[in-house]
C-alpha positions as CSV (number, residue, x, y, z in Angstrom):
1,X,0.0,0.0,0.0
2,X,1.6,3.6,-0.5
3,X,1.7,6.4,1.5
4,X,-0.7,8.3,-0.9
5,X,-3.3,5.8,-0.5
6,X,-2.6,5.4,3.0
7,X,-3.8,9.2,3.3
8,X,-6.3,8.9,0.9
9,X,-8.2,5.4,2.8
10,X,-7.7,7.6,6.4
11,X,-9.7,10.8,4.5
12,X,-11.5,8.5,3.0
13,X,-12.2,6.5,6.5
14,X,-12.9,9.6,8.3
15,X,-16.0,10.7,6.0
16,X,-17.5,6.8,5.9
17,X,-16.9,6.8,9.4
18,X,-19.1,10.1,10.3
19,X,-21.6,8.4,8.1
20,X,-21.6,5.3,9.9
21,X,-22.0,7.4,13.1
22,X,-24.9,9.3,12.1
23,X,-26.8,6.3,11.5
24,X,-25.4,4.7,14.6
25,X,-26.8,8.0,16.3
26,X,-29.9,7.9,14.9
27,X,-30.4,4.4,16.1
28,X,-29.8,5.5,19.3
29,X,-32.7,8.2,19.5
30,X,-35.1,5.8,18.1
31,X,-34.5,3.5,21.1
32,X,-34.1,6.6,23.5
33,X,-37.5,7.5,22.2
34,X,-39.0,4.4,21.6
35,X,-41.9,4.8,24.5
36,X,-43.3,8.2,22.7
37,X,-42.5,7.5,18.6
38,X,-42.8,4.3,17.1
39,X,-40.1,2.5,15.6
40,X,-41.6,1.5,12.5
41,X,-39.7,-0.7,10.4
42,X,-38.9,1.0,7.1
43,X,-36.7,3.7,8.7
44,X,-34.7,1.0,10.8
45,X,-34.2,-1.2,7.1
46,X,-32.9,2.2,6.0
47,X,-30.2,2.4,8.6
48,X,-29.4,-0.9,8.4
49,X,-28.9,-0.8,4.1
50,X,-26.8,2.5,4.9
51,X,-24.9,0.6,7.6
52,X,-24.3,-2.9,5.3
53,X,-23.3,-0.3,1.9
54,X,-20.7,1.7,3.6
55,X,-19.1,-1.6,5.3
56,X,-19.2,-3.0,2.1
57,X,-17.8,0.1,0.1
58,X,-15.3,0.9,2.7
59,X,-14.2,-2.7,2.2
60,X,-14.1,-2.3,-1.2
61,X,-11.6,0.5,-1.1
62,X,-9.4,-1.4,0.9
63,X,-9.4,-4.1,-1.8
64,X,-8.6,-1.6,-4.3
65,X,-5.1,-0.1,-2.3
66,X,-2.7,-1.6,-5.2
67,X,-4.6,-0.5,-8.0
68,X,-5.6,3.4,-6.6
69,X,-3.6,6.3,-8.1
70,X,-4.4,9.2,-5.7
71,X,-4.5,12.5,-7.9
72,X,-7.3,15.7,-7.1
73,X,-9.5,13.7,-9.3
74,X,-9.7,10.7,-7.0
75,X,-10.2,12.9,-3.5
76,X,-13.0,14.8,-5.1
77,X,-14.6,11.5,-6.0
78,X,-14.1,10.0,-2.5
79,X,-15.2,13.2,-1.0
80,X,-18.4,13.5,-3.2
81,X,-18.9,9.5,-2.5
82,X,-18.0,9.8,0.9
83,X,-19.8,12.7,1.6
84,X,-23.3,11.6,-0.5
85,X,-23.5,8.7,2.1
86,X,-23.1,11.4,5.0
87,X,-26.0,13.4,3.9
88,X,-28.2,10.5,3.3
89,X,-27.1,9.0,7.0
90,X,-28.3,12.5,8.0
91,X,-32.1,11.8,6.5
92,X,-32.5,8.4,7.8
93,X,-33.9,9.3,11.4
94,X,-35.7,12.1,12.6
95,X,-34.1,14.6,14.9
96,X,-35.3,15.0,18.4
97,X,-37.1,17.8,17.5
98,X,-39.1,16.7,14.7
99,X,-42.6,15.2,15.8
100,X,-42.7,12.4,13.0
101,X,-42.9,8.8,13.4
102,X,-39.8,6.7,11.9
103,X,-41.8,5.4,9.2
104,X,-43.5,9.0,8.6
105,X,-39.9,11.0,8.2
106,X,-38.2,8.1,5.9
107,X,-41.1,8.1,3.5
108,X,-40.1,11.8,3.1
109,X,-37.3,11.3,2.9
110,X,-36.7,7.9,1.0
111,X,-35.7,9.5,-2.2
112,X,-33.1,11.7,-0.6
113,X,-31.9,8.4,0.5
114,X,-31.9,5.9,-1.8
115,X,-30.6,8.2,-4.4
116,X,-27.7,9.4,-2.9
117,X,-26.7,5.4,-2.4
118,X,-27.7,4.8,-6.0
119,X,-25.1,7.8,-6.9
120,X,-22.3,6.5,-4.9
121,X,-22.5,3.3,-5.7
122,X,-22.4,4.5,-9.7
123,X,-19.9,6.8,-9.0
124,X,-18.0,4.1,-7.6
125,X,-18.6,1.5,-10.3
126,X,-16.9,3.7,-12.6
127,X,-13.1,2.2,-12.1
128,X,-14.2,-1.4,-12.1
129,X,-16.5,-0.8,-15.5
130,X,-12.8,0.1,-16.7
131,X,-11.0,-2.3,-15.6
132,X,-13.4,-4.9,-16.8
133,X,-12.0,-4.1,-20.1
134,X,-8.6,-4.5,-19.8
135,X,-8.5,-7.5,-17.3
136,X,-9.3,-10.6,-18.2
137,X,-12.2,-11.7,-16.1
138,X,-14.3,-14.9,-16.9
139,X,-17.2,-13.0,-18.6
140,X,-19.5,-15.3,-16.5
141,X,-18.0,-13.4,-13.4
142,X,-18.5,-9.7,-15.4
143,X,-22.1,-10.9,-16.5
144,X,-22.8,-12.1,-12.2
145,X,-21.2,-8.7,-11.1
146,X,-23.1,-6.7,-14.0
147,X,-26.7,-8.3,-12.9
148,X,-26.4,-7.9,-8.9
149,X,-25.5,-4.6,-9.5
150,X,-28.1,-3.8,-11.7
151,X,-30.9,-5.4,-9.3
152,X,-29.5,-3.4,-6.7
153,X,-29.9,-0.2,-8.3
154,X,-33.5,-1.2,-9.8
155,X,-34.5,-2.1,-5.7
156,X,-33.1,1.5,-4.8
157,X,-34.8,3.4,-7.7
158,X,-38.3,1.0,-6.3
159,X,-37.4,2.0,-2.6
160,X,-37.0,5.7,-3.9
161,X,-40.1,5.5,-6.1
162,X,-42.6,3.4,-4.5
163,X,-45.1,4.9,-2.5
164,X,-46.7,2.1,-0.3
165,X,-44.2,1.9,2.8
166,X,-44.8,-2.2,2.4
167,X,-43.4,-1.8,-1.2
168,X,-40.5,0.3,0.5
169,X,-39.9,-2.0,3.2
170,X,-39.9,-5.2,0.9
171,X,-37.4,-3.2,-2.2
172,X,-35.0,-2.1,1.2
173,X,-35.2,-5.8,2.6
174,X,-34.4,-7.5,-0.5
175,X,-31.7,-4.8,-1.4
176,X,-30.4,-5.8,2.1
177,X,-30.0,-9.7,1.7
178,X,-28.7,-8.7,-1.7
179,X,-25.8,-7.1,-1.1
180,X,-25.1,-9.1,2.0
181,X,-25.0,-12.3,-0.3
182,X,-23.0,-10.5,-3.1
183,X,-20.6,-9.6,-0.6
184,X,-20.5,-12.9,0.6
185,X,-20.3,-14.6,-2.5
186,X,-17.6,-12.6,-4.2
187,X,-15.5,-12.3,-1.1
C-alpha cells in the first residue's frame, strides 16, 4: 500500500466513518424514544442498508489499495462519495425535535436516500467498468457482477419510487440480503 493511498483510505475513512456514526446515532434516539414514537420498520431497514453499503464500500476500497492512483480527481470523488452517504445517513432518522414517526420522516425522505446510495454506488462502479476491459475476467463473473448490481440499483430506484411503505420495506429488505450475499459470494 503507499503512503498516498494510505492518506487517501484515512480521508476516506474519516468521511464513511461520520456516516456510519450518524446512522449509529440515529439508532440510538429511536431507542431513546422508543416509549413516545414508534419504531416503524422502514426507517430501521434504511439504517441498516446505509450501515451494510458503507461496510461493504469501505471494504471495497481497501481491496482496491494496489490499483488506486491518488490525484485531485480521486479525493474529489471520494469526498463527493463519501460525503453523499453522509448526507443520506443525516435523513435516515428524525431529529429529536421533529414530531414524526420513523416510518412517517423516511417516507419523506426515502428518495433523498436511496438516491444518494444509488449515486455513490455508480460513482463508484466507474473504475471497475474500466478495468473490466482491460482484465481478463471470466465473462460469467463480469455478466454475475453486471446483474447484482443492476438489481441493486433497480431495488433502490423502487425504494425511492414506491409509494406504499410495504413496497418500500420489501425493495430495502431484499436490497439488504442482496448485497449481503453478493458480498458474501464474491468475497
Amino acid at each position: 500500500m503507499s503512503e498516498a493511498f494510505g492518506f487517501m483510505f484515512a480521508f476516506y475513512g474519516l468521511l464513511l466513518g461520520l456516516a456510519v456514526a450518524e446512522v449509529a446515532g440515529g439508532f440510538s434516539r429511536a431507542y431513546d424514544e422508543r416509549h413516545t414514537r414508534r419504531l416503524g420498520v422502514v426507517a430501521p431497514l434504511f439504517g441498516i442498508l446505509l450501515l451494510v453499503d458503507l461496510i461493504t464500500f469501505w471494504m471495497n476500497a481497501w481491496a482496491y489499495r494496489e490499483l488506486a492512483e491518488v490525484s485531485y480527481l480521486v479525493a474529489y470523488a471520494v469526498a463527493v462519495v463519501a460525503l453523499l452517504y453522509y448526507f443520506a445517513a443525516t435523513q435516515v432518522f428524525p431529529k429529536a425535535a421533529e414530531t414524526a414517526t420513523l416510518d412517517d420522516h423516511i417516507m419523506s425522505h426515502r428518495r433523498e436516500v436511496a438516491f444518494c446510495v444509488l449515486a455513490s454506488n455508480l460513482l463508484t462502479q466507474i473504475p471497475p467498468a474500466i478495468s473490466a476491459f482491460t482484465t481478463p475476467w471470466p465473462p460469467s463473473s463480469i455478466a454475475l457482477w453486471a446483474g447484482l448490481n443492476l438489481t441493486y440499483y433497480v431495488l433502490l430506484s423502487l425504494a425511492a419510487l414506491a409509494k406504499s411503505k410495504k413496497t418500500v420495506g420489501i425493495a430495502v429488505a431484499a436490497a439488504i440480503l442482496l448485497v449481503t450475499g453478493a458480498t458474501a459470494l464474491f468475497a
